[in-house]
C-alpha positions in Angstrom: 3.1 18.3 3.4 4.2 15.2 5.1 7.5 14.7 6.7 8.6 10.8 6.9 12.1 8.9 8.1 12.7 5.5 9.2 15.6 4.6 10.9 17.4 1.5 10.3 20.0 0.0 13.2 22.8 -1.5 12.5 24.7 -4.0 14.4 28.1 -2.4 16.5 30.5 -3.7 14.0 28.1 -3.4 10.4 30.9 -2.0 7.6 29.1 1.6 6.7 30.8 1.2 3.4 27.7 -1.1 2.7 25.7 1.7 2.9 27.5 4.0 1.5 28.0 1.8 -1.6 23.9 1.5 -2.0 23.3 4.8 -2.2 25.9 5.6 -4.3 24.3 3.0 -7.1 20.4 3.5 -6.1 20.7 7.6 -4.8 20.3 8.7 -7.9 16.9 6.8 -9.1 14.8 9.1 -6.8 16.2 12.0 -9.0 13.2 11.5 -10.9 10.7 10.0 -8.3 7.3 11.0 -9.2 6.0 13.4 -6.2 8.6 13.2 -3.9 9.9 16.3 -2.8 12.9 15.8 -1.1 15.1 12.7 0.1 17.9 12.6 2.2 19.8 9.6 2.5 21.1 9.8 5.7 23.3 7.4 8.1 24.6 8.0 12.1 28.1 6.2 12.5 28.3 4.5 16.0 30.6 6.9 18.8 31.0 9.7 15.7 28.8 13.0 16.8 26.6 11.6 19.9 25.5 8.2 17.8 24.7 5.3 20.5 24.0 3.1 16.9 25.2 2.7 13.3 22.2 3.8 11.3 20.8 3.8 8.1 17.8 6.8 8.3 16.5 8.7 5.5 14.2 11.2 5.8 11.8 12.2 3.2 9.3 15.3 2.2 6.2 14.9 0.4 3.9 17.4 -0.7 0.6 14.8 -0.4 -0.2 11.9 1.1 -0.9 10.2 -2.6 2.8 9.9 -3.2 4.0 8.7 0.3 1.4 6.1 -0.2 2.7 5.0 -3.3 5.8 4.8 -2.2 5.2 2.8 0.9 3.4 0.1 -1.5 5.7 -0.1 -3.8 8.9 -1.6 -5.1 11.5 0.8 -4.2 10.4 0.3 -0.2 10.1 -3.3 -1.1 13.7 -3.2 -1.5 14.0 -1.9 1.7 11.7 -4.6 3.5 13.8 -7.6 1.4 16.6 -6.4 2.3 16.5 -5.0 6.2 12.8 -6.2 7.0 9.8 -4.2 7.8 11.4 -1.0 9.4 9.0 1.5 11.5 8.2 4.4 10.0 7.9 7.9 11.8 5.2 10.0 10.0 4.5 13.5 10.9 2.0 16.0 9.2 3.8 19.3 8.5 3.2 22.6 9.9 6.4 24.4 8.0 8.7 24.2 5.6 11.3 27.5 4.2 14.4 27.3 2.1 16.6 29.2 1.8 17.3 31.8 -1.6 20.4 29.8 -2.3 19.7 26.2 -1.5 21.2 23.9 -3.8 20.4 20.1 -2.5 23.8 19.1 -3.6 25.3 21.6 -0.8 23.4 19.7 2.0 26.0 17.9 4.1 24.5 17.2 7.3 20.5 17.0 9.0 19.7 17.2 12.7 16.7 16.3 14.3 15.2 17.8 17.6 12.0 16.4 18.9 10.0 18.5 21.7 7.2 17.4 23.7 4.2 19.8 23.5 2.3 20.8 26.3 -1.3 19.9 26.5 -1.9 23.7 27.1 -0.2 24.6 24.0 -2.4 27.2 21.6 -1.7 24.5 18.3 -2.7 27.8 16.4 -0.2 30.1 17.6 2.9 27.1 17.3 2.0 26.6 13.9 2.5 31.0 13.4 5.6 30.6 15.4 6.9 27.4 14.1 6.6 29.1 10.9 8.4 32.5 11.5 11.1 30.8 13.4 11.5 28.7 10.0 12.3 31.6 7.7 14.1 33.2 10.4 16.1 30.1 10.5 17.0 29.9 6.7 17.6 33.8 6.3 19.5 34.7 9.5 22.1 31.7 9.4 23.8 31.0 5.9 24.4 27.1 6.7 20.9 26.6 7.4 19.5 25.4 3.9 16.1 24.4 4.7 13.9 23.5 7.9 11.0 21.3 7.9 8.5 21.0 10.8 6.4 18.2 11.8 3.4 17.4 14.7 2.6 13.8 16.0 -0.7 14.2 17.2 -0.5 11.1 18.7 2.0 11.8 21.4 2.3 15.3 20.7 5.6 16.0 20.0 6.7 18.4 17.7 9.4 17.4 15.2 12.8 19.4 13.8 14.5 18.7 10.5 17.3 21.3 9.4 19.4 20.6 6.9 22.5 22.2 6.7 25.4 23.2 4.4 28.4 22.5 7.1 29.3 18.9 8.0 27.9 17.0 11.4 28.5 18.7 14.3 28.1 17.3 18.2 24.3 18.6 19.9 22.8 18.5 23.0 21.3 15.8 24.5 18.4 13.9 22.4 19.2 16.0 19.2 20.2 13.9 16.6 23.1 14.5 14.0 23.2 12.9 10.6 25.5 13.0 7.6 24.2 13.4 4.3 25.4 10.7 1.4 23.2 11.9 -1.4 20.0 14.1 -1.7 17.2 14.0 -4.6 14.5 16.8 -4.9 12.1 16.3 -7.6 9.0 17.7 -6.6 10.7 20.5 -4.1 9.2 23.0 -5.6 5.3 21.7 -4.6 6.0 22.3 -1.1 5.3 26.4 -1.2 1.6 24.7 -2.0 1.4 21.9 0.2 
């Protein structure tokens, strides 16, 4: 699995409606996105639950590497580049994902994001076990938490948080991030118990 998001800024006084109105009339063609597993269009509102920026930041699954590429190289990213130019994108190799028994994507309403530095002493064997206990534990013992996904940049070794949850935004501690949810498509979800 692969976890992927790019974040888009915005200026201070960009109309969100813009955004809103894209998803709403492209959302729904990654329905049926070959290999994608899940995709949450996502946007931060400047001064609205700890957002320094208006943001336009989805955040994608992907059970293999073949699909992400061909996503990146082809015309539905294109639109993106046309449109907003060439946007850095975050990749992370996963280490877990759970769901919960009753996720339904359309009941996703808001994603946070926490990003943790990782000791160099860390046993990268024993977070994976523990990043992937506390991820069912996280679906089963908290009925808003619909899914967690967990990533590792082994570049700067930081360890990465998606949850996606069935209650709106709420505020977070410092250097979480909070994002609402405008549409979600899931394809391929079910590839990620094999990924």
């Amino acid at each position: 699995m692969f976890l992927k998001q790019y974040e888009i800024t915005l200026p201070a006084d960009y109309d969100m409606a813009i955004i809103r109105d894209r998803v709403a009339k492209h959302g729904a063609s990654f329905d049926d996105f070959p290999g994608l597993a899940l995709k949450c269009f996502l946007i931060r509102e400047r001064g609205r639950y700890g957002a320094e920026a208006n943001q336009y930041a989805p955040v994608y699954l992907w059970p293999h590497e073949k699909q992400m590429w061909r996503f990146l190289a082809g015309p539905a990213f294109a639109k993106i580049k046309a449109d907003f130019g060439v946007p850095p994108v975050s990749t992370w190799p996963g280490l877990a994902f759970a769901a919960a028994e009753h996720l339904d994507i359309d009941h996703i309403a808001s994603v946070t994001r926490v990003m943790t530095a990782i000791p160099p002493e860390t046993d990268l064997q024993a977070l994976l076990a523990r990043e992937r206990e506390e991820a069912d534990v996280a679906v089963s013992d908290d009925a808003t938490c619909l899914a967690r996904a967990v990533g590792l940049d082994p570049r700067t070794w930081t360890l990465v948080r998606f949850d996606y949850w069935s209650c709106p935004q709420k505020e977070l501690p410092s250097g979480a991030r909070s994002y609402q949810v405008l549409h979600c498509s899931a394809p391929a979800l079910c590839e990620l118990g094999d990924a």
